[in-house]
DOPAKE-299958 format. One record per residue: z, x, y of N, C-alpha, C, O in turn; residue in three letters. Coordinates in steps of 0.2 Angstrom, whole numbers, plus 5000, padded with zeros to 4 digits. Layout:
N
KOLLO_n.c3_n.c1_n.c2_ca.c3_ca.c1_ca.c2_c.c3_c.c1_c.c2_o.c3_o.c1_o.c2_aa
KOLLO_Z_X_Y_Z_X_Y_Z_X_Y_Z_X_Y_ALA
...
//
This chain:
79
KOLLO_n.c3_n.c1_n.c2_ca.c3_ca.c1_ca.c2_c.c3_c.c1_c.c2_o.c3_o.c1_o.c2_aa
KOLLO_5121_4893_4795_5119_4900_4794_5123_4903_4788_5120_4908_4785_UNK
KOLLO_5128_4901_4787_5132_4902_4781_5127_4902_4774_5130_4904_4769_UNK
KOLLO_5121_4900_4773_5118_4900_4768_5112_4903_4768_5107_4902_4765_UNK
KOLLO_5113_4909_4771_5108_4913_4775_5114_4921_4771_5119_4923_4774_UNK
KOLLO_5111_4923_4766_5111_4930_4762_5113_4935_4768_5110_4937_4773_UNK
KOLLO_5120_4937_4765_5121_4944_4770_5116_4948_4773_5115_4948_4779_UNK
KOLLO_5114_4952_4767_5107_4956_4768_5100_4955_4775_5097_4958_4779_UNK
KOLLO_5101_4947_4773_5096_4946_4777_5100_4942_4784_5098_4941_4789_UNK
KOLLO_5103_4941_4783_5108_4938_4791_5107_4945_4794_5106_4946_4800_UNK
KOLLO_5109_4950_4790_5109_4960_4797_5103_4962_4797_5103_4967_4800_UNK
KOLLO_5096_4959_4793_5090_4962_4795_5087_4957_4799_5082_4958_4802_UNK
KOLLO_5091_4951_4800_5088_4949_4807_5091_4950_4813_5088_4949_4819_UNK
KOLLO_5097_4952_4812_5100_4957_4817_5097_4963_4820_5097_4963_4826_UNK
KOLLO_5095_4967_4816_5093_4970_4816_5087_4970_4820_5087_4974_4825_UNK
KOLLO_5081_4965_4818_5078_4963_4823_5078_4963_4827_5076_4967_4831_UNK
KOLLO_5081_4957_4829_5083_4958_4836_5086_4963_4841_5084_4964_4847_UNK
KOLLO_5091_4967_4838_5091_4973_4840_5085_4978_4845_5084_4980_4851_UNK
KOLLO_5082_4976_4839_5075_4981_4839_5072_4980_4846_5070_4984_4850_UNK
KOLLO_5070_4972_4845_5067_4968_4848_5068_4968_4857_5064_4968_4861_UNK
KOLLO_5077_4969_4856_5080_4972_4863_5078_4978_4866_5075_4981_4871_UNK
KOLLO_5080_4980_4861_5081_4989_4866_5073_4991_4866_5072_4997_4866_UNK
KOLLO_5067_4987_4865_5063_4989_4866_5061_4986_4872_5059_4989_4877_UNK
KOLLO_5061_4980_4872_5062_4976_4880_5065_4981_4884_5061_4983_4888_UNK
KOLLO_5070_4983_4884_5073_4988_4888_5071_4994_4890_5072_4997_4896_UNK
KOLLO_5069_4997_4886_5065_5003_4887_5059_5002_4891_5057_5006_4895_UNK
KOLLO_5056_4995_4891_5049_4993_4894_5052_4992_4902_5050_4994_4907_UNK
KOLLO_5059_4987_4901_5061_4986_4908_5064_4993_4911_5063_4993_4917_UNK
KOLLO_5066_4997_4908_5066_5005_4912_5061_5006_4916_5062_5007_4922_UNK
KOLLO_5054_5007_4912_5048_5011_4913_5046_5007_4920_5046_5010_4925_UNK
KOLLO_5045_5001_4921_5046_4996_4924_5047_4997_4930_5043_4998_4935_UNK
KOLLO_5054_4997_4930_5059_4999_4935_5058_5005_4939_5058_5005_4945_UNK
KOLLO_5056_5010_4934_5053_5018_4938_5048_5016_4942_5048_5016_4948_UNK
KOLLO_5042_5014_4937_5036_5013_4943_5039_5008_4949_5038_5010_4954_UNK
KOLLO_5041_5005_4949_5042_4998_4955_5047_5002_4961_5047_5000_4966_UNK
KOLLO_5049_5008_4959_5056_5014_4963_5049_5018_4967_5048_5019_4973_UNK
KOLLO_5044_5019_4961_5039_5023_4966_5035_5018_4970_5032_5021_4974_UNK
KOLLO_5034_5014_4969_5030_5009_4972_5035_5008_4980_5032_5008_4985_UNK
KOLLO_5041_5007_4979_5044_5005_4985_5045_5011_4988_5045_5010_4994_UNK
KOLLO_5045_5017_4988_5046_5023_4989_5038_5026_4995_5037_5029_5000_UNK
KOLLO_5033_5023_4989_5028_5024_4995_5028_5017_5001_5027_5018_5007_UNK
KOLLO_5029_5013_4998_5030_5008_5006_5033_5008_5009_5031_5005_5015_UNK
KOLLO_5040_5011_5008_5042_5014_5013_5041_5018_5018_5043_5017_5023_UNK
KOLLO_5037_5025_5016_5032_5031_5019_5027_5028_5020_5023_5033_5021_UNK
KOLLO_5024_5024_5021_5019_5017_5023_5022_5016_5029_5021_5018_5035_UNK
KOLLO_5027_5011_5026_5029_5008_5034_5031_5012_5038_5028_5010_5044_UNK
KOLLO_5036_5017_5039_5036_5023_5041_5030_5024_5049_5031_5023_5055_UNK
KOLLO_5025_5027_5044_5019_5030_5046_5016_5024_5052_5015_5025_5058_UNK
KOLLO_5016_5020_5048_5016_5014_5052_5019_5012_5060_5017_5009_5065_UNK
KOLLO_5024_5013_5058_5029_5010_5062_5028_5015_5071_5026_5014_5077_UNK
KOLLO_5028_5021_5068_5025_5028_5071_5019_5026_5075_5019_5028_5081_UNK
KOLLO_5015_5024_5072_5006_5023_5075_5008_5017_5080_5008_5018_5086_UNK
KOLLO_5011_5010_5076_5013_5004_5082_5015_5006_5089_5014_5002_5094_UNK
KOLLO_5020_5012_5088_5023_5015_5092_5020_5019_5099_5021_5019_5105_UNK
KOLLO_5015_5021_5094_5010_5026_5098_5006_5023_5102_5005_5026_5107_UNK
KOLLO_5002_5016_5101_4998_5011_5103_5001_5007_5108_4999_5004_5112_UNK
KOLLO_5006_5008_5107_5010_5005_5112_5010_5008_5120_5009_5007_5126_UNK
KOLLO_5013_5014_5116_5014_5019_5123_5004_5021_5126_5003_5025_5131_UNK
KOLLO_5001_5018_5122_4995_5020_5124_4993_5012_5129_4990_5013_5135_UNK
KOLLO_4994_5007_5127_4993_5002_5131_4997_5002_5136_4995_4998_5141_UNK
KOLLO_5001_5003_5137_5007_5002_5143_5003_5009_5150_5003_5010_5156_UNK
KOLLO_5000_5014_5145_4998_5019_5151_4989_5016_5152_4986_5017_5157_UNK
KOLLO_4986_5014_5149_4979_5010_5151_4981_5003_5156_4977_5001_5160_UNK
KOLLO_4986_4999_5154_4987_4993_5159_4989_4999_5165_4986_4999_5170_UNK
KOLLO_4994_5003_5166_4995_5006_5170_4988_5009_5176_4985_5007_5182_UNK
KOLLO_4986_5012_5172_4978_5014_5174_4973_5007_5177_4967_5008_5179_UNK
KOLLO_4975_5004_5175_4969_4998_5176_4972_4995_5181_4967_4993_5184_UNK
KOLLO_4978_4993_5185_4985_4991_5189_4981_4996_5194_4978_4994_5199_UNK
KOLLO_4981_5003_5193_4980_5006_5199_4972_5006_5202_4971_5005_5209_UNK
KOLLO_4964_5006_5197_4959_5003_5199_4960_4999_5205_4959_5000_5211_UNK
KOLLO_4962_4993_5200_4963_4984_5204_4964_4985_5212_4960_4982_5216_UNK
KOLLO_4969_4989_5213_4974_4990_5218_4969_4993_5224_4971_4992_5230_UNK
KOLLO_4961_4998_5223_4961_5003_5226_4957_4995_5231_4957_4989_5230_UNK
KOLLO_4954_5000_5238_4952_4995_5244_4947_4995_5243_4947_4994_5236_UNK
KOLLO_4939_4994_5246_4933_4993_5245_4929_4998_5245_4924_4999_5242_UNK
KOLLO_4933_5004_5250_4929_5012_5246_4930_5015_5242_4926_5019_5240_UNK
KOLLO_4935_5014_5240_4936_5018_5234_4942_5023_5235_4943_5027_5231_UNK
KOLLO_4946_5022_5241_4951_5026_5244_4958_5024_5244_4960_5020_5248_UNK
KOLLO_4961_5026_5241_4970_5024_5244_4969_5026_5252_4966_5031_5255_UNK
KOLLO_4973_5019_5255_4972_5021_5260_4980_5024_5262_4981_5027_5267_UNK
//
């Protein structure tokens, strides 16, 4: 590299410079959306987790209800 003109040894530098902090700026922008991206799947899973939740306590009171059907005698009467 020693036969490589001052001049142009720091405008290749310089390139690359350039080169980086432009990467960098792109990897910023990047970064942001990927922040809001995980921000709504969170508030997804969330909502989600909620509903699972709800379906849950919804089956456990229809097998309830269906346990007591089963149970009733031939007329239809507890006896």
């Amino acid at each position: 590299m020693d036969d490589i003109p001052l001049d142009k040894r720091f405008e290749s530098y310089d390139d690359i410079l350039r080169h980086l902090t432009a990467w960098i700026l792109e990897q910023r922008e990047a970064n942001q959306r990927q922040e809001v991206t995980n921000q709504q799947q969170a508030a997804m899973n969330e909502r989600l987790t909620t509903a699972i939740e709800r379906l849950d306590t919804t089956q456990a009171r229809i097998e309830t209800l269906l346990a007591r059907m089963i149970r009733q005698d031939g007329n239809g009467t507890d006896a």
